[in-house]
N, C-alpha and C positions, 0 to 999 in steps of 0.2 A: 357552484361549479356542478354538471350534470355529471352523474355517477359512471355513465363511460367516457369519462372526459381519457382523451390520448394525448398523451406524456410525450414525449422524446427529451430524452437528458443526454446532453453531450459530454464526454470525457474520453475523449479517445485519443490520450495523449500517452504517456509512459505505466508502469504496471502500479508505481504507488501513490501515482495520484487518483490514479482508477481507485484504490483501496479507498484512498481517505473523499473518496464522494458516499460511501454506503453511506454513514450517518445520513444525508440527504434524501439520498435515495429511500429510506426509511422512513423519516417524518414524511414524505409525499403519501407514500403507502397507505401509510400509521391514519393519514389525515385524508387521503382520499381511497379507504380501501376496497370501491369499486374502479377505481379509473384502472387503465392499461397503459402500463411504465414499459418503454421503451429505452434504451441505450446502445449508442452511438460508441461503438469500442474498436482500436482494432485488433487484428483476425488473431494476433499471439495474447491478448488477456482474454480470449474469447471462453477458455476454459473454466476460470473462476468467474465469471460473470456468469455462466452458467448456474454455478453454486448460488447466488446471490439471490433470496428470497424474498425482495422487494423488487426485483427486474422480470418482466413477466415475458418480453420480446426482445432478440437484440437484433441490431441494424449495424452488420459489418461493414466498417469503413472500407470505401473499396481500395484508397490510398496508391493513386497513382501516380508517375512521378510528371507528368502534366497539370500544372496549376488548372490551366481553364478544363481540360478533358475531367479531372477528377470532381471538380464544381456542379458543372452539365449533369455527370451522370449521379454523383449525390444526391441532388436537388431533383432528379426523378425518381431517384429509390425514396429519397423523404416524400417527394409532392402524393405518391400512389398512396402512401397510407393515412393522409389525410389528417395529421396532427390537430389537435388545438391550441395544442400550445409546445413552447421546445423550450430547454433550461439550458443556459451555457454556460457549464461549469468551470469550462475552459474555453476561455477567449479564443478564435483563429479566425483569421479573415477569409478561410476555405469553407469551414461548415457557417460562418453565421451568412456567407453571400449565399450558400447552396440553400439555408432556410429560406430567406429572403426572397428567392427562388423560387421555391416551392408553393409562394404563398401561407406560411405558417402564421395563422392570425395573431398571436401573442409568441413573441417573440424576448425570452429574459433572458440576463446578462451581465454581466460586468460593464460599467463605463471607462471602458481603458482600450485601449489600443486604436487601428484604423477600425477593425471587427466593428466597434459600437457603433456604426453609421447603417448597418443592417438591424440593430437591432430598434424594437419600439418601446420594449423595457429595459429601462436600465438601471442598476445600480450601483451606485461610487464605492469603493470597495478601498481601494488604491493598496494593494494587496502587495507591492515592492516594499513597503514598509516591514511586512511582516510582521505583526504587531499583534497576531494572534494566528491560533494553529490554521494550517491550510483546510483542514474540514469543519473551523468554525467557518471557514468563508463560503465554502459550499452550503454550509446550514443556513446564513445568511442569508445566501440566493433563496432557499426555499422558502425560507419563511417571508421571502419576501413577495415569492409567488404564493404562498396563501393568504396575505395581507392583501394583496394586488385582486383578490376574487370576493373579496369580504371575511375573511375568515379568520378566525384565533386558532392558530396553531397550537397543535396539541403535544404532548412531550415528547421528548425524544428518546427514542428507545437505548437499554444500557449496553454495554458490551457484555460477553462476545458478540459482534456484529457476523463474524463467519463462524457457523456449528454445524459441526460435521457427525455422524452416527457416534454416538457414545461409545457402543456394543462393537463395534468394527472396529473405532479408534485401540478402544484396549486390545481385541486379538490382534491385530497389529503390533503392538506395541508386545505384547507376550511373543510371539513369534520372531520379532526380530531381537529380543532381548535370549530366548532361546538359540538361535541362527549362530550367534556371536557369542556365544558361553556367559551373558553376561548377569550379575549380581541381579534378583529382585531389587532391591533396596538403591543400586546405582543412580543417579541423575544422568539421563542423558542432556546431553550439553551441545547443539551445534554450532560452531561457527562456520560462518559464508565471509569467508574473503575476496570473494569478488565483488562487484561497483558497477553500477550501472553507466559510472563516468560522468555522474550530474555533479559527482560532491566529491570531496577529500577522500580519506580510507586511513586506515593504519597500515603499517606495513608489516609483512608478513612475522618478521624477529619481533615485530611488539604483539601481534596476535600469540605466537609462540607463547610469549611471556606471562600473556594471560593467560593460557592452555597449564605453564607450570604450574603457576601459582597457585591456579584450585586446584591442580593435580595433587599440589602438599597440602589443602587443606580441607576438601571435602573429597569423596566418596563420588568419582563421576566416569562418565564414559564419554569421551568426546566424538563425534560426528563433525566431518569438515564436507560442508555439503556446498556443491557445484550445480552449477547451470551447464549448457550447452556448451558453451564458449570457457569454459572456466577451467577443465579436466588441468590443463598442465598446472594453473597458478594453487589447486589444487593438492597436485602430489609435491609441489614445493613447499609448502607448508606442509604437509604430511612427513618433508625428509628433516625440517626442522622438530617433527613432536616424533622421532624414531625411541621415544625412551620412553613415550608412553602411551594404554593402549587405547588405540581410537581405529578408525576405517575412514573413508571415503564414500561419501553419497554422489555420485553421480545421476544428474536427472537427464534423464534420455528422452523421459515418454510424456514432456509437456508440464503446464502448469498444474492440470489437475493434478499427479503424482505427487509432483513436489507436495504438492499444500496439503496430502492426505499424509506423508511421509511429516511433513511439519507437526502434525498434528500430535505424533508420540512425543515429542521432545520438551524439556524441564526448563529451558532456558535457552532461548536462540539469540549469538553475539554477530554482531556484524557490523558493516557502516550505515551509511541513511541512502539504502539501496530498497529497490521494490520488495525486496519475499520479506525483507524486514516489516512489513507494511502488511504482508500476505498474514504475518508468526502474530502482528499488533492486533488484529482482526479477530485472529481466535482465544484470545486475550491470556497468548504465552507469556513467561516474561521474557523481555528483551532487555538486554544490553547493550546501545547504539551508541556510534561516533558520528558527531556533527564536528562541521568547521564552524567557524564562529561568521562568516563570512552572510551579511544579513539578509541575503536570499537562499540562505541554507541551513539556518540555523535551528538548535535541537526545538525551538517553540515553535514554528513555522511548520516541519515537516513531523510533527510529535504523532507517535503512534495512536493508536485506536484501544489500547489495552486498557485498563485500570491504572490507577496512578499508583498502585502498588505492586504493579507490574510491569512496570518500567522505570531503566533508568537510565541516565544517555550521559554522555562524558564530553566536551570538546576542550579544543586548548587553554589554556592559564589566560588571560584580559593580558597579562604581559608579553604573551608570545603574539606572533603576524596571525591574524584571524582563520588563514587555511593552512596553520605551520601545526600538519596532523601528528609530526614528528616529536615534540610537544607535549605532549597526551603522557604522562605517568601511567604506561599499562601494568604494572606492580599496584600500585593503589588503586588503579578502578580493578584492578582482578578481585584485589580485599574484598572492596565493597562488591563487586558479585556474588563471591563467596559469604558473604555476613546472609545477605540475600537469599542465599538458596537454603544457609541452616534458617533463615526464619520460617521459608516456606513449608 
């Protein structure tokens, strides 16, 4: 492969699947670290892809709500930069026609849907099984583009996959632990109870109950941190933990904020929502809720942390597969709490 060989990686689909292509996105780097990696994102993960230190260009999806308009003009913003090759981490019959389009010489991909008829590479994945985590399959694609050029792929690099200033993260983290009168020695602890609406959730009385439960047994400051959209399901959960002390995060000012505010916290609990995805990246630990349900389940969508840095809960094999209600949030609190004193 010629040392300025041009990339284009596609994943311009929701925020955590954008997360779980880094691995990818790294072995390409890792293995061609003259070429020029492009990605295909749209305009609201455009903030952390920014951070992403294997993505050297990005190419904003223009995403209009015209199939053929949005096609045409993709396939001229791809054709100008003259790719050699394009990776589709996500299958769509939008970007792999608008390649297709463009004339993009190698063209790789999953064999699944209508999409695969634009492409010239392809690989069986059959990725509805879910039979292994969603970023071993992106790892897959690449290694099968460097197989595909003659080449033995070379390792893959460990997590953290997202690291942010060491020196900033801590004054951050002193200043808001000052801000808030709060203990040195406290764990901050966020839960995100909001869903991006792909997957199950707990519900707020069983978040609560996780909020008590390490409230009696460890030394924590809770943080119930919101999105745009999230303020009110926010302060309802806040009127459920009135007895103990925690704030509200509100993020106003986009992804980079959140994920630099992510970055102070001991333990982020949530469902199998994107920031979950953003917390897995910087290899916080998480505590996540999957449904059982086999296109969402905790091995399919599994974080990017360390494996001792996560741990995910979904319902009993005897309950309905998406019955989040289910879920013993008293006993995965324990096990959080066992968790945080081991850390």
């Amino acid at each position: 492969m010629p040392s300025q060989y041009k990339i284009l990686v596609i994943r311009n689909d929701k925020l955590g699947d954008f997360m779980l292509a880094w691995p990818a996105l790294s072995l390409l780097k890792a293995q061609y670290p003259d070429s020029i990696i492009t990605a295909l994102v749209p305009d609201y993960t455009r903030p952390v892809a920014e951070m992403c230190p294997w993505i050297d260009e990005l190419l904003i999806d223009p995403g209009r709500a015209s199939f053929i308009k949005n096609v045409f003009l993709l396939s001229k913003l791809i054709k100008q930069q003259k790719f050699d090759c394009s990776v589709s981490l996500f299958s769509q019959t939008t970007t792999s026609l608008a390649i297709w389009l463009a004339r993009v010489p190698k063209r790789y991909g999953p064999a699944s849907k209508l999409a695969q008829i634009f492409l010239n590479r392809r690989l069986v994945q059959r990725r509805s099984r879910s039979l292994k985590p969603e970023f071993e399959y992106n790892l897959d694609l690449a290694r099968y583009v460097i197989a595909d050029n003659g080449d033995t792929h070379v390792q893959v690099p460990e997590p953290p996959f997202l690291t942010l200033d060491r020196t900033k993260t801590d004054k951050r983290k002193q200043a808001f632990l000052a801000d808030n009168k709060i203990s040195n020695t406290a764990r901050l602890v966020a839960i995100h109870p909001g869903s991006g609406g792909s997957a199950g959730n707990l519900t707020l009385e069983q978040y609560s109950t996780i909020a008590y439960t390490l409230h009696n047994c460890e030394e924590v400051f809770f943080i119930i941190t919101a999105g745009p959209e999230e303020c009110e399901l926010a302060s309802s959960l806040s009127a459920l933990m009135q007895d103990i002390e925690h704030i509200i995060y509100h993020s106003t000012k986009g992804l980079g904020e959140f994920t630099d505010f992510l970055s102070i916290c001991d333990m982020f609990i949530s469902g199998s929502t994107g920031v979950l995805h953003i917390a897995g990246a910087m290899d916080i630990p998480t505590a996540a809720f999957y449904t059982n349900r086999r296109s969402a389940t905790s091995l399919r969508w599994q974080t990017l942390n360390r494996e001792i840095n996560r741990l995910s809960f979904s319902p009993p094999d005897s309950a309905p597969a998406e019955d989040m209600s289910s879920i013993d949030a008293e006993s995965a609190a324990n096990i959080i709490c066992k968790r945080l004193n081991d850390a």
